[in-house]
C-alpha positions, -999 to 999 in steps of 0.1 A, spaced: 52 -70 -582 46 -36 -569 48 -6 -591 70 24 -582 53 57 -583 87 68 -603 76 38 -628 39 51 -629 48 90 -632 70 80 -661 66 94 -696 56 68 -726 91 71 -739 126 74 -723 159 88 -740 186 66 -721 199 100 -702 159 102 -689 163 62 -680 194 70 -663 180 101 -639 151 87 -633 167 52 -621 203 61 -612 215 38 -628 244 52 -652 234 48 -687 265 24 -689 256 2 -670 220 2 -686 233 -8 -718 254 -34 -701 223 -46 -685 206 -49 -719 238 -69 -738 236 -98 -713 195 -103 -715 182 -82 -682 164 -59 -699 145 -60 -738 162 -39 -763 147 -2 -768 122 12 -797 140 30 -820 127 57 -842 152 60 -866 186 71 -844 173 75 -813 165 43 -784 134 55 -765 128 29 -736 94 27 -721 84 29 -681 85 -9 -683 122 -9 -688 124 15 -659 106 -5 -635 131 -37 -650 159 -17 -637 138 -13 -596 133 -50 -601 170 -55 -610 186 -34 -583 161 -46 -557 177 -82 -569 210 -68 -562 201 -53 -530 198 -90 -519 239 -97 -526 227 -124 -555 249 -129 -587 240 -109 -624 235 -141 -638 212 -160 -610 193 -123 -611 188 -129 -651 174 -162 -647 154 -152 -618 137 -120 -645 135 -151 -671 114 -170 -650 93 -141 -634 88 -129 -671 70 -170 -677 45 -161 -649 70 -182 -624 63 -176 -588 101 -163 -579 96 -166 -542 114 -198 -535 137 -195 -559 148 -163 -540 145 -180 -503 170 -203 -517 191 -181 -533 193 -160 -502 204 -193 -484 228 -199 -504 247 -167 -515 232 -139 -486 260 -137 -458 249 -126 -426 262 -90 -410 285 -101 -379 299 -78 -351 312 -46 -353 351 -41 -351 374 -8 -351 411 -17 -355 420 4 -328 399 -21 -305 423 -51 -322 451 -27 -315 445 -21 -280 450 -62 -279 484 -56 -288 472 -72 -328 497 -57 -352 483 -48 -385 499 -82 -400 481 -102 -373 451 -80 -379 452 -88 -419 461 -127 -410 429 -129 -393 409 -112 -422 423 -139 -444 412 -167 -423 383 -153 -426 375 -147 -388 371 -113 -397 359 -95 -424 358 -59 -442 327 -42 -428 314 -2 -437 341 24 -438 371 14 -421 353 -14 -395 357 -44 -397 334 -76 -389 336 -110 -374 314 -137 -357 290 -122 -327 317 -126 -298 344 -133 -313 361 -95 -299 357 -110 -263 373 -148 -277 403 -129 -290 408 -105 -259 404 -137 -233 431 -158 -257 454 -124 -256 449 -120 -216 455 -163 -216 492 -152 -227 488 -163 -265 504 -146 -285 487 -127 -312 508 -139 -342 502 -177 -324 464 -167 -322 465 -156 -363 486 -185 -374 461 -213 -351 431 -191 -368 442 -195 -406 451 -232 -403 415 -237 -384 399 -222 -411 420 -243 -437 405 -278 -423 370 -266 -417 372 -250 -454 384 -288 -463 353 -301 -445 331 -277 -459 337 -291 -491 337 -327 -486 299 -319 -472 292 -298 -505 306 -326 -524 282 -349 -503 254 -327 -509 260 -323 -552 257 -360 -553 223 -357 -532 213 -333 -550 213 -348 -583 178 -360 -589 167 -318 -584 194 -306 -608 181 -326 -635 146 -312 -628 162 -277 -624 176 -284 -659 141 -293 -673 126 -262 -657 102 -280 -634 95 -254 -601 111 -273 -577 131 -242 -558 105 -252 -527 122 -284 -523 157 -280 -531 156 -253 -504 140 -278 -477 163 -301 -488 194 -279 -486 182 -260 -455 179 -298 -441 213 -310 -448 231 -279 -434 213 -281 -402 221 -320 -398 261 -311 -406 258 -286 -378 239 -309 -355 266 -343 -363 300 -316 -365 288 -305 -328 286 -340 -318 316 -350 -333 339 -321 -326 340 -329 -288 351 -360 -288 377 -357 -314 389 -332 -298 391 -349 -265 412 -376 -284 431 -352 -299 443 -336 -266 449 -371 -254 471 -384 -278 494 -351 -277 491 -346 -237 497 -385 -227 530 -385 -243 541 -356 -227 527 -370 -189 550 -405 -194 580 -388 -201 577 -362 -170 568 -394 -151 600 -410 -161 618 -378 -160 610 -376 -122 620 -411 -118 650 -410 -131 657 -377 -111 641 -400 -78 667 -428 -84 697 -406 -91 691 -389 -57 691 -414 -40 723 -431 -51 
């Protein structure tokens, strides 16, 4: 683990308003950090906690953790196991799999406006999830998905009929998402009891999990088509027949 030149210009012993200047982390949060296990208590002479440069580079180590968008409590048990002598690196490459969301396009609301999406469409679509809350007042969403809703508005959809059909897709794929995490808990099972025992197995259970995903991907993309093409066939053929009969009908009355 490299060593901060703050860490290394640090004095033997830290007051916790020294700690907290020197890290900038509040001295709050510091103590939080040290109730729930991240960090070892301080020395104490008499009254006063004195913290050493080792508890200032646990804090880089901590906020470097964070930096990465994982949980307090996977970082603690990531520290834990670093403190053993555990090589961390595949526990983090899974842990970034798992709980690291990628950055998406940039989207100003006045670019969503200029689609005619009111603000209720605009905050329909955020909780679908097609977009997201980005820096400052932007917002994100998938790579292309600016140009998907701009071809659907100039298509004549509606944008509340664009939100609505948005929300309910992402209600069914949610379902599907966690029939396939369901799937993948029960293959899973033999690493979670080796997890449990504290064998290093994060290099499998990430080729494993990395595995599955990309065979849902490849069998949804397979599927998806078809279904689809059935689905649009059982609500279009319907429809056909009774035009058919309609003009029929209209053929034989005419000709009374």
């Amino acid at each position: 683990m490299a060593v901060s030149e703050q860490a290394l210009q640090a004095p033997a012993r830290l007051r916790i308003d020294e700690l907290a200047q020197r890290s900038g982390i509040a001295s709050g949060t510091i103590r939080f950090y040290q109730r729930e296990g991240l960090i070892h208590p301080p020395q104490r002479d008499g009254r006063v906690a004195y913290y050493e440069p080792e508890h200032l580079r646990r804090l880089e180590r901590i906020r470097a953790l964070q930096g990465q968008h994982l949980p307090l409590a996977l970082i603690r048990d990531l520290l834990e196991r670093e403190d053993r002598g555990e090589d961390i690196s595949g526990w983090l490459a899974l842990d970034r799999a798992v709980f690291t969301s990628e950055g998406g396009e940039t989207i100003g609301r006045g670019e969503l406006a200029t689609l005619g999406l009111r603000e209720a469409d605009v905050e329909a679509l955020i909780s679908a999830g097609v977009l997201w809350p980005g820096r400052g007042a932007k917002l994100e969403g998938q790579p292309g998905v600016l140009v998907l809703l701009a071809r659907l508005v100039d298509a004549g959809v509606p944008p509340a009929t664009i939100a609505a059909g948005a929300r309910e897709l992402t209600e069914r794929l949610r379902a599907v998402a966690e029939t396939i995490a369901n799937l993948g808990w029960e293959v899973f099972a033999a690493e979670r009891e080796r997890i449990e025992s504290d064998e290093p197995v994060a290099g499998e259970v990430l080729a494993r999990f990395q595995h599955l995903r990309g065979l849902t991907e490849r069998v949804v993309a397979r599927m998806f088509p078809r279904l689809l093409d059935e689905a649009i066939r059982q609500r279009t053929e319907p429809y056909a027949v009774e035009v058919v009969k309609g003009k029929r009908r209209g053929r034989r009355q005419a000709s009374r």
